[in-house]
BAZATOR-619329 format. One line per field, with one value per residue (C-alpha): residue in one letter; x, z, y. Coordinates in steps of 0.25 Angstrom, whole numbers, plus 2048, in hexadecimal, padded with zeros to 3 digits. Layout:
% residues N
r <- [a	...]
x <- [X	...]
z <- [Z	...]
y <- [Y	...]
% end
This chain:
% residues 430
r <- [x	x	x	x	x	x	x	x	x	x	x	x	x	x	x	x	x	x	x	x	x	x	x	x	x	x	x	x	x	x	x	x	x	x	x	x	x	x	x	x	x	x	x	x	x	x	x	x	x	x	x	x	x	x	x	x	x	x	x	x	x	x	x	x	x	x	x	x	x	x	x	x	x	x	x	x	x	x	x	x	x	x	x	x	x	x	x	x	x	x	x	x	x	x	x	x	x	x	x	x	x	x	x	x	x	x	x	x	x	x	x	x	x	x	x	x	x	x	x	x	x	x	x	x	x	x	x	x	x	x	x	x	x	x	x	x	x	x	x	x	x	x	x	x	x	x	x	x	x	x	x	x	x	x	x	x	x	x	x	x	x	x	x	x	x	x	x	x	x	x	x	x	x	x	x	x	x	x	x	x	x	x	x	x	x	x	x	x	x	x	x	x	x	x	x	x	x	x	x	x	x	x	x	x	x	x	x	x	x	x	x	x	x	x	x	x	x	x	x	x	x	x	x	x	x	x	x	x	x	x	x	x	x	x	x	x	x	x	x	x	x	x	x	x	x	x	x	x	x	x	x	x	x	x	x	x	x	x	x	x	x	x	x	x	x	x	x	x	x	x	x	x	x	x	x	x	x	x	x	x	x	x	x	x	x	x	x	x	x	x	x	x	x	x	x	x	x	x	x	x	x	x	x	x	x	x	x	x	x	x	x	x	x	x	x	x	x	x	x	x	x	x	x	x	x	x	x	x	x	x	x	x	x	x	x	x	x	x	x	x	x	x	x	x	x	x	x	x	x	x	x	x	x	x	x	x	x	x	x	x	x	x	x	x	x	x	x	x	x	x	x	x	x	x	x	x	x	x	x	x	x	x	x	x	x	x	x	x	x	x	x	x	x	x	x	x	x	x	x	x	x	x	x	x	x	x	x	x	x	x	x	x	x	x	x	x	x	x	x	x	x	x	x	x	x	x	x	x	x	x]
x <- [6D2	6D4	6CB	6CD	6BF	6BC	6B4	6AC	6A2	696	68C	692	6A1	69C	693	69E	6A7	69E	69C	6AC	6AE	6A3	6A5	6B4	6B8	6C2	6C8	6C4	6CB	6C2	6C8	6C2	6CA	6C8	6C7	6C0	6B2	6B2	6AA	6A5	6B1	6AE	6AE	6B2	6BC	6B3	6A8	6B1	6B6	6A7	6A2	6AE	6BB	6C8	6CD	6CA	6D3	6D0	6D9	6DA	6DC	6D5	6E4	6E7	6D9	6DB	6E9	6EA	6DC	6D3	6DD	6E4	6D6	6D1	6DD	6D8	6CA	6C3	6B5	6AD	6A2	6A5	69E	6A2	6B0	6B4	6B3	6B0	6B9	6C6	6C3	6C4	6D2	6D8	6D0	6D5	6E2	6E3	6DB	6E5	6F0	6E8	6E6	6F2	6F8	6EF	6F0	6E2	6DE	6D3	6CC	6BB	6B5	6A5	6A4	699	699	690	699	6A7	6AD	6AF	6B7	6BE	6C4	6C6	6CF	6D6	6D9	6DE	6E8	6EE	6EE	6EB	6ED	6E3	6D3	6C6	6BA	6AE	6A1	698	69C	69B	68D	68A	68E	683	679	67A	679	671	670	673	665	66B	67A	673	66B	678	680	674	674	683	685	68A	689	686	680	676	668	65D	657	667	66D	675	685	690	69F	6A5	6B5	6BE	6B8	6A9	69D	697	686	67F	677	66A	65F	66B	669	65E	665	659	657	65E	661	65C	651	657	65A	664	66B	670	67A	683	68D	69A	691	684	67B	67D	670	674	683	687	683	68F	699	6A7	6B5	6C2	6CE	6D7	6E6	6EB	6F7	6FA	6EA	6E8	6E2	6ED	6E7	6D9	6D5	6C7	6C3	6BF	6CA	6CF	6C2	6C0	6CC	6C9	6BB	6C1	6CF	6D6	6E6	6EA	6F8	6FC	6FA	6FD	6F9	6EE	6E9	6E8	6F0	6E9	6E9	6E3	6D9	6D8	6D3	6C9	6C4	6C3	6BB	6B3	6AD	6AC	6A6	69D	698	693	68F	699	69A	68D	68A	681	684	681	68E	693	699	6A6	69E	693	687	684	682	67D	687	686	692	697	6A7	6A7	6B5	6B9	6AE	6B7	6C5	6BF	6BC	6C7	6D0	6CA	6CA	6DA	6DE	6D7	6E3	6EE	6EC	6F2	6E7	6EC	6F0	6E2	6DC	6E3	6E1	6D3	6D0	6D5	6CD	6BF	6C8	6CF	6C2	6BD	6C9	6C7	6B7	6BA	6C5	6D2	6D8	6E5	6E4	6F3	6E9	6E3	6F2	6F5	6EB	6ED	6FD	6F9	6EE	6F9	703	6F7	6F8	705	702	6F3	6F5	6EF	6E3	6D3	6C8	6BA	6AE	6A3	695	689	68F	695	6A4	6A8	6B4	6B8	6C8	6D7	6E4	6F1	6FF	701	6F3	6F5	6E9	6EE	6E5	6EF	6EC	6DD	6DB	6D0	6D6	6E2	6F0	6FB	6FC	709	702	6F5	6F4	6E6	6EB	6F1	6E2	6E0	6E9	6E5	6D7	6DC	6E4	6D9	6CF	6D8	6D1	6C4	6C5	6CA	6BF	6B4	6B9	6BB	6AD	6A4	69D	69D	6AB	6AF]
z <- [F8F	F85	F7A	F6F	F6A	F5D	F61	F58	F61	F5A	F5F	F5F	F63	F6F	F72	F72	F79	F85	F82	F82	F8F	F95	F8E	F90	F9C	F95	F92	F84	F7C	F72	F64	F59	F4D	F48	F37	F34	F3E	F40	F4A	F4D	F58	F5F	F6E	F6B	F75	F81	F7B	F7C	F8B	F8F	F8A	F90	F89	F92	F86	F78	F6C	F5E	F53	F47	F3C	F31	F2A	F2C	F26	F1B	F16	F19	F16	F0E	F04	F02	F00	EF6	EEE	EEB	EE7	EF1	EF1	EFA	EEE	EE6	EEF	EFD	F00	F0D	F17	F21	F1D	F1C	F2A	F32	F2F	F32	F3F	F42	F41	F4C	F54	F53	F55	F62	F68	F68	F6E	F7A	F7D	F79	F7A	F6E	F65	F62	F59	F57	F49	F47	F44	F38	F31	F2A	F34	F3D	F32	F2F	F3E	F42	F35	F37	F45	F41	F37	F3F	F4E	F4C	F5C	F60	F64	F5D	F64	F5C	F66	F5B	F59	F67	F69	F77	F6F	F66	F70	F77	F6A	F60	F59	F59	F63	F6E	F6D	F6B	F7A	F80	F7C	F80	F8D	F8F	F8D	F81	F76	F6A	F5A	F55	F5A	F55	F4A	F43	F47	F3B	F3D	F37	F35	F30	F2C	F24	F18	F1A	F23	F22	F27	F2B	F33	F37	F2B	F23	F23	F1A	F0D	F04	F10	F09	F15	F0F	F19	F20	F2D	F27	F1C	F2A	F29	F21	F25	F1B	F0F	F0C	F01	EF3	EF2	EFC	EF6	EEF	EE2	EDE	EDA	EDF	EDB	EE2	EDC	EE3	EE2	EE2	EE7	EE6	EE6	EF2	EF2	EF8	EF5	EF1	EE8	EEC	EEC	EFA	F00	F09	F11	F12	F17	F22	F26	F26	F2E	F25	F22	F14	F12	F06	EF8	EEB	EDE	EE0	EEA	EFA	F01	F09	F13	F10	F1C	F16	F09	F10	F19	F0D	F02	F0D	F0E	EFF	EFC	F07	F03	EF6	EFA	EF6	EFB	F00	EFE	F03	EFF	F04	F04	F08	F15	F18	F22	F17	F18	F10	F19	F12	F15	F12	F12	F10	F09	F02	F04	EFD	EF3	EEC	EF1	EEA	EDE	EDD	EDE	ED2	EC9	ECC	EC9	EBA	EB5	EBF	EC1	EB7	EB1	EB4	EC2	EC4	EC1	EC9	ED5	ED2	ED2	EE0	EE6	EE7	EF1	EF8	EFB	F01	F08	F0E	F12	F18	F21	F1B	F18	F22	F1A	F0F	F04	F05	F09	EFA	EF4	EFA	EF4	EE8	EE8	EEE	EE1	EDA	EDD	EDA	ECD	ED4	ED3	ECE	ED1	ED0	ECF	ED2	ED3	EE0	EDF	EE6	EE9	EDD	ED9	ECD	EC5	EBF	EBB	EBF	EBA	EBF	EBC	EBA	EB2	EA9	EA0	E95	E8B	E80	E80	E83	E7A	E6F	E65	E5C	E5E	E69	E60	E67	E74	E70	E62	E60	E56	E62	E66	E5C	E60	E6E	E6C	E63	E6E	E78	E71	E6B	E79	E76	E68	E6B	E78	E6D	E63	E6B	E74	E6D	E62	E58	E5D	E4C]
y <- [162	16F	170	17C	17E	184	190	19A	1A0	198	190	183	187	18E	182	179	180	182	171	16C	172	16D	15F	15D	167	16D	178	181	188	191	193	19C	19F	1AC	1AA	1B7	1B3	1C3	1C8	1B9	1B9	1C4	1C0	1B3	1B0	1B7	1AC	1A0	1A4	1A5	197	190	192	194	19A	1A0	1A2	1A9	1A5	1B1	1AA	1B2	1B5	1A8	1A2	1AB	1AA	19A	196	19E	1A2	194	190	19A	19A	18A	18F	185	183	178	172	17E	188	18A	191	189	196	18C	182	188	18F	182	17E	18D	18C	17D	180	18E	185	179	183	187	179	174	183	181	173	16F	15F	162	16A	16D	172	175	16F	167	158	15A	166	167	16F	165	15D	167	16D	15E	15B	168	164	157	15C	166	15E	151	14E	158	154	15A	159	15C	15E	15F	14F	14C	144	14B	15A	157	150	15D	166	15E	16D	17C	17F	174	17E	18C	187	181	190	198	190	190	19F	19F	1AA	1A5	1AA	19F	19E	194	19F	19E	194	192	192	19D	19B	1A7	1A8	1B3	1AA	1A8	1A6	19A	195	18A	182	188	18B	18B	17B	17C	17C	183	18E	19C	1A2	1B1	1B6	1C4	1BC	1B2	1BC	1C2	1B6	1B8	1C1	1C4	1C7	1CF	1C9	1CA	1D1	1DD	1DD	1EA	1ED	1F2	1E8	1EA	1E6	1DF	1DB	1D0	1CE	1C1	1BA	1AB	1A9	1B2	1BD	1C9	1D4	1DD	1EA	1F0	1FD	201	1F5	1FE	201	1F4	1EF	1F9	1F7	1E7	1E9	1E4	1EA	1E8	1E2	1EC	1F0	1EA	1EF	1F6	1E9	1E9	1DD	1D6	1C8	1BD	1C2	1D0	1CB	1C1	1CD	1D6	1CC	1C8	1D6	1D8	1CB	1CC	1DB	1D5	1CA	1BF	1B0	1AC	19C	192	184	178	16F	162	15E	157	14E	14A	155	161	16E	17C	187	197	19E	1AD	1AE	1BB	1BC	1AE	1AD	1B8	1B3	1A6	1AD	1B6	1AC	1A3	1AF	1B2	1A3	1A4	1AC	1A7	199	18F	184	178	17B	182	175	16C	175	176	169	168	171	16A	161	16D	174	166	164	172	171	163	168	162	170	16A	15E	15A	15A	168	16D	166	16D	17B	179	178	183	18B	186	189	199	19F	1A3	1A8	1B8	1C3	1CC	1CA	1D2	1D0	1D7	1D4	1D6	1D1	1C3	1C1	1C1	1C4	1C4	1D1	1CE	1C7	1CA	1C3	1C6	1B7	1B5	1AA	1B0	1B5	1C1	1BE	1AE	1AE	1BA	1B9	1C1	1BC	1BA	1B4	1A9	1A7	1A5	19E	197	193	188	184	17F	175	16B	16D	168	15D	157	15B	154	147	140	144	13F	131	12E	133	12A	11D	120	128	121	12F	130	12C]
% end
């Protein structure tokens, strides 16, 4: 039997690594997609070999997780309950499918994964895998009964690692787990389960990793303009750019207008810094399950709490009403349909066409200025703005282009319903 295992390096992964081969006498195929973890998979591969792999394979898909991911997901505005920007959840399917690609490459009979039978995750790598490659079988060890016999909790897998020799980051003093991408980190478990503990003494505030606290942020507020294209964001103005894009590797793709070209990745990598350097993006919510409970979450995305915002401040001007509206009211769905792992599903494909119809006209550049966790607006103009100073103007004229006699027999029809309910219903409606 050939399994491909879904393989971070963390705790659990390692664990059942070590465990399928043991359990099924098979051969293991580690694989870990690289989505921006950063330094997280350095010596991965050596790692994987030593705890039973026969081999080991790291999928770069940060351009990918970017471009066809991220971005389609941003340019829909979707927020999971109105607060949580889905770092985790857009991850899985861009993972999912390298990993089914990898499977069926190297003849596997199955694929596993160390997602819990208590968490979304599990939801969502499984539905992946059976709208990709329906023919190909998931084993979950976290629902196998003799899986969780043997590791009721993270103590039982920290003494089977340490007893196994293998590497791992928890201990019992922080137990809690971290998932980090190009979009955000997530943390849970551990104290974190108590939903009124704040998680500010100096220990835990070593945490978080992409963003210093609004506190310690600069007190200098700083500027970034973004250029849009068809709701992307392709390119960034900020004084200092250049040294930055240098300290972070990044190649710029050219110059327009005054702006820096950039890939989707490049534009990740770059507000992730800025955002993070004043202190954008931190949240803690508790939020609701796919598989019933409520789980508390904190989560660090500097980088998309300004794409977010950015991105709402460039569709005031270039987005018409009416088809703002009926894209909005799809999104509450889109957003769930993302966090509970239908992102390969035909009614999220729908949606997305019609966010992407919804986008055309989407160009134009923003700015906006950061300071101390805070994003603020600061302007946006578009060649295509459909705001127009000589309609909205307070002073007179441009009768030809709005006559406010024009008003009155607008509310009249407006209001010939609310006349006609109030007169039959209401008893001072005569």
């Amino acid at each position: 039997m050939k399994i491909v295992v879904a393989y971070s390096g963390g705790l659990d992964t390692s664990v059942l690594l070590k465990w399928l081969k043991e359990k099924y006498n098979a051969e293991i195929i580690a694989y870990c997609a690289d989505v921006g973890q950063a330094e997280e998979l350095d010596g991965l591969e050596a790692k994987a070999l030593a705890t039973g792999a026969s081999k080991c394979f790291i999928g770069d898909l940060k351009e990918d997780f970017a471009t066809n991911y991220i971005f389609p997901m941003i340019q829909a505005n979707a927020l999971y309950e109105g607060r949580y920007l889905l770092g985790t959840s857009i991850a899985r399917p861009c993972i999912s499918k390298d990993m089914v690609d990898l499977a069926i490459r190297e003849g596997a009979d199955a694929i596993a994964h160390g997602a819990t039978g208590k968490g979304n995750d599990q939801v969502r790598f499984e539905l992946a895998v059976n709208a990709l490659a329906p023919n190909i079988k998931v084993i979950a060890p976290w629902r196998d009964p003799e899986f969780r016999q043997q590791f009721p909790g993270r103590t039982e897998m920290i003494a089977y690692a340490e007893s196994h020799g293998i590497p791992i980051r928890q201990s019992l003093k922080k137990p809690y787990s971290m998932d980090r991408n190009l979009l955000h980190i997530s943390f849970e478990a551990g104290m974190l389960e108590d939903t009124w503990y704040d998680g500010t003494t100096p220990a835990d505030r070593e945490m978080y990793k992409l963003s210093v606290s609004p506190e310690d942020a600069p007190d200098q507020a700083e500027y970034i303009q973004l250029l849009y294209e068809k709701g992307n964001v392709i390119g960034i103005q900020y004084d200092g750019l250049d040294v930055l894009l240098k300290e972070l590797g990044v190649n710029p793709k050219g110059e327009r207008d005054g702006y820096t070209l950039l890939s989707p990745l490049g534009v990740m990598y770059v507000l992730n810094a800025l955002g993070g350097k004043h202190g954008i993006g931190r949240v803690d919510i508790v939020e609701n399950r796919f598989v019933g409970m409520k789980s508390r979450g904190i989560y660090e995305t500097p980088g998309g709490t300004i794409l977010l915002a950015a991105h709402r401040d460039i569709e005031t001007i270039t987005i018409d009403r009416e088809v703002q509206k009926v894209r909005d009211s799809l999104i509450p769905e889109y957003a769930t349909l993302v966090y509970n792992g239908f992102w390969f599903a035909p009614e999220r494909e729908a949606i997305q066409a019609l966010v992407t119809k919804s986008q055309e006209t989407v160009n134009g550049e923003v700015r906006l200025k950061l300071y101390k966790g805070n994003v603020m607006y600061a302007g946006r103009r578009s060649p295509q703005s459909l705001y127009s100073e000589e309609i909205a103007t307070m002073e007179g004229g441009h009768e030809e282009l709005y006559n406010q006699n024009d008003a009155e027999g607008f509310i009249h029809l407006n209001g010939l319903r609310l006349k006609q309910f109030s007169r039959v219903n209401k008893p001072y409606g005569n």
